[in-house]
N, C-alpha and C positions, 0 to 999 in steps of 0.2 A: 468764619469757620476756624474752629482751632486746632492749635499744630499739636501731632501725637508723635513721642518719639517715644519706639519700641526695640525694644534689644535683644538680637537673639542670639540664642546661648547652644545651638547645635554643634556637633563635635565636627559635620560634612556640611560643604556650602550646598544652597538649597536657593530654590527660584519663586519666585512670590507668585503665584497661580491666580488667586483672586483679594478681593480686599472687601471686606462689607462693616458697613459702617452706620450703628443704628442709635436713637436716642427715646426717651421717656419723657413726658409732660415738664418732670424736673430739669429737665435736658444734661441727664446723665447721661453720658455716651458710653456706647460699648462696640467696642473694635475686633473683630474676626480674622485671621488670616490665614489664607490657604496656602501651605510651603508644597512646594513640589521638588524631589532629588532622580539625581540619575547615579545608579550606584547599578553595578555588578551582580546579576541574577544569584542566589543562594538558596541550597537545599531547604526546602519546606515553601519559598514563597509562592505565593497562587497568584494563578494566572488565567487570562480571559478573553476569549476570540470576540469576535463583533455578533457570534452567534449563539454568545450564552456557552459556548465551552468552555468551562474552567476545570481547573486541573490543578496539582501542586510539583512544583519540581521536586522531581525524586534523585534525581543522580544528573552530576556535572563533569563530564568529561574530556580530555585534551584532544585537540584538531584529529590527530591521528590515530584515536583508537573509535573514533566515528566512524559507523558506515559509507560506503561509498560506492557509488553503480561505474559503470562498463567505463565511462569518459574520465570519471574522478572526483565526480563532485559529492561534496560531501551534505549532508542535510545539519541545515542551523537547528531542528528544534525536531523531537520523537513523539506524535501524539503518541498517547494509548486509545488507538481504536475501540477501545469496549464505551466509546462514552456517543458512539453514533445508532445504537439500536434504542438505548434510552432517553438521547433526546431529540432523536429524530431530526436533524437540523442536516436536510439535503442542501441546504444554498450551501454550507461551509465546505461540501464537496464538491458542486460547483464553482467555489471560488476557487479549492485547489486545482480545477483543471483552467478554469480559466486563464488563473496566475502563471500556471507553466507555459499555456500557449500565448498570452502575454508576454511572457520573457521571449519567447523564439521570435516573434515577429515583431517586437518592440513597440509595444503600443497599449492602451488599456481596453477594458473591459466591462460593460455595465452589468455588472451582476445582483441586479434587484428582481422582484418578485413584477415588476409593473411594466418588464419589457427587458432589453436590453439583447447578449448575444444567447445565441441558441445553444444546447448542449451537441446540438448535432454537427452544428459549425465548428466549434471550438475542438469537438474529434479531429474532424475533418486535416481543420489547422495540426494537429499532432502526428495524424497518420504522414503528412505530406512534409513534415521533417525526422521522418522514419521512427516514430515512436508510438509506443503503445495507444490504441482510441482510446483506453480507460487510462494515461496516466499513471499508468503501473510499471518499475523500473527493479531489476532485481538489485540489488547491494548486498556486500562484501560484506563482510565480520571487519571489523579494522583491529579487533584485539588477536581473535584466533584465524582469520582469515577462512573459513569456512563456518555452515550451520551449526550451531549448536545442538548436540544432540543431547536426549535424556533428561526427566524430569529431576535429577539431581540436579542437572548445571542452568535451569529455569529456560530449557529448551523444549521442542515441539510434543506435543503428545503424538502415545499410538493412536489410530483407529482402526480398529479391530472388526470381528464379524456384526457384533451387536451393533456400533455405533454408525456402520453401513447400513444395515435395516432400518435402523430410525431415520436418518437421512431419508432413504426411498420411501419409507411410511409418511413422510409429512410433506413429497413429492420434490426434495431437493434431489433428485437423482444428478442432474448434472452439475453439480456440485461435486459429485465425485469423479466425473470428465476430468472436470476443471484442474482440480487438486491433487489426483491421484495418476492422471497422466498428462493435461497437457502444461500445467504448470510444475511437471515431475520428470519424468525419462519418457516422453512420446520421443519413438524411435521409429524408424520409414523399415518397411520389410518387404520383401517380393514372395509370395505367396502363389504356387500351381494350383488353378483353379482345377484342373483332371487328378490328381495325387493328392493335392491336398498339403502338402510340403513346402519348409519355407526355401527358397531359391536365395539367390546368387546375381546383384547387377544383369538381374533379368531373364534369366538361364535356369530351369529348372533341371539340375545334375540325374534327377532320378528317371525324369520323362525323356532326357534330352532333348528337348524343345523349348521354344520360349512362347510358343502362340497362345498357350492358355495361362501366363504370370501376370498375376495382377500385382499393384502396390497396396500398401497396407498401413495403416501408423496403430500401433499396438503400444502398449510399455513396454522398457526394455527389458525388465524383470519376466513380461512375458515371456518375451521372445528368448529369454537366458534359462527358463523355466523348459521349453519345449525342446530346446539342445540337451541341457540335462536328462531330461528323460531318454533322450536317444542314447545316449553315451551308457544307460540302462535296458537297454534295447524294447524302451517305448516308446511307441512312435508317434506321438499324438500328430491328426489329422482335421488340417482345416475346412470347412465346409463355405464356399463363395456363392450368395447369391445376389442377384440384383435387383435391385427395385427401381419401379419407376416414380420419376418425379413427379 
């Protein structure tokens, strides 16, 4: 076998990944080499889950102007969510729940299509170290410290009357539960089921009774909407009925 000495002339040291080595009838040889580097993530380069998401880096920013939830931790990497309706790749949500409740209990996870752990389990595991079943954690602004508001500063859009009708026309109604009050201002309110009026830690001022106050979770913009009106002297009036389960 003969000896090949090749010299490489890159400016950053690099690691030989593979070596392939072929010859022809004449046994002319021709030598291939596979260099692999570890270098510093940089704007434009693309990048690739185990599940077909790729992506390009758009922005590189320092420790502290990263988001950050309730404990402090901050996230190493921001997908852009818009790339899960297109390519439909539910394991790579499953792997980010699994990976978190991996991290709490210290252990892995077989997250294949041909068995492994349950999405139901892996909730489970999440509820039971007091966190979200869906893996959903609010974070911080680390630059402005609060949401960015307005399509100028490439913050949340409105939704207005229109964009609520097409929601309910294509039957996401709770959708707008979700979004517009319980992951918005749901606020707790005592409510007289005889008046109709919102109450007081239980105590309905108007009835002076408390036998007929029920609780209530409303938005809080409701609930700041039907004081206004009174300070107008309208008095919008609740109507309480029950259903059975």
């Amino acid at each position: 076998m003969p000896t090949f000495f090749v010299l490489y002339k890159g400016s950053t040291d690099s690691y030989i990944e593979k070596v392939m080595i072929s010859s022809n009838a004449e046994d002319a040889f021709l030598v291939k080499i596979l260099l692999r580097q570890t270098r510093r993530p940089e704007i434009g380069d693309k990048f690739s889950s185990r599940h077909g998401q790729k992506g390009v880096c758009g922005l590189i920013v320092p420790q502290e102007d990263m988001p950050f939830c309730d404990s402090g931790i901050c996230p190493d990497i921001i997908m852009n969510p818009h790339g899960y309706p297109s390519r439909m790749t539910v394991g790579k949500l499953i792997e980010l729940l699994a990976g978190k409740a991996g991290v709490l209990d210290g252990r892995f996870h077989y997250g294949t299509a041909f068995g492994g752990s349950k999405v139901k389990d892996v909730c489970e595991d999440l509820i039971r170290y007091g966190y979200n079943y869906q893996g959903k954690d609010y974070v911080t602004s680390g630059i402005t410290g609060q949401p960015t508001e307005g399509r100028s500063r490439d913050g949340g859009l409105r939704l207005g009357e229109m964009e609520r009708d097409c929601l309910i026309g294509y039957g996401a109604s709770m959708l707008l539960l979700e979004r517009l009050m319980i992951s918005s201002d749901a606020f707790e309110v005592d409510v007289c089921g005889q008046c109709g009026l919102l109450g007081y830690s239980g105590w309905c001022h108007y009835c002076k009774s408390s036998c007929h106050v029920s609780s209530l979770r409303i938005p809080y913009a409701c609930k700041l909407l039907f004081q206004e009106l009174q300070s107008m002297n309208i008095i919008p009036r609740l109507k309480l009925a029950r259903y059975n389960e």
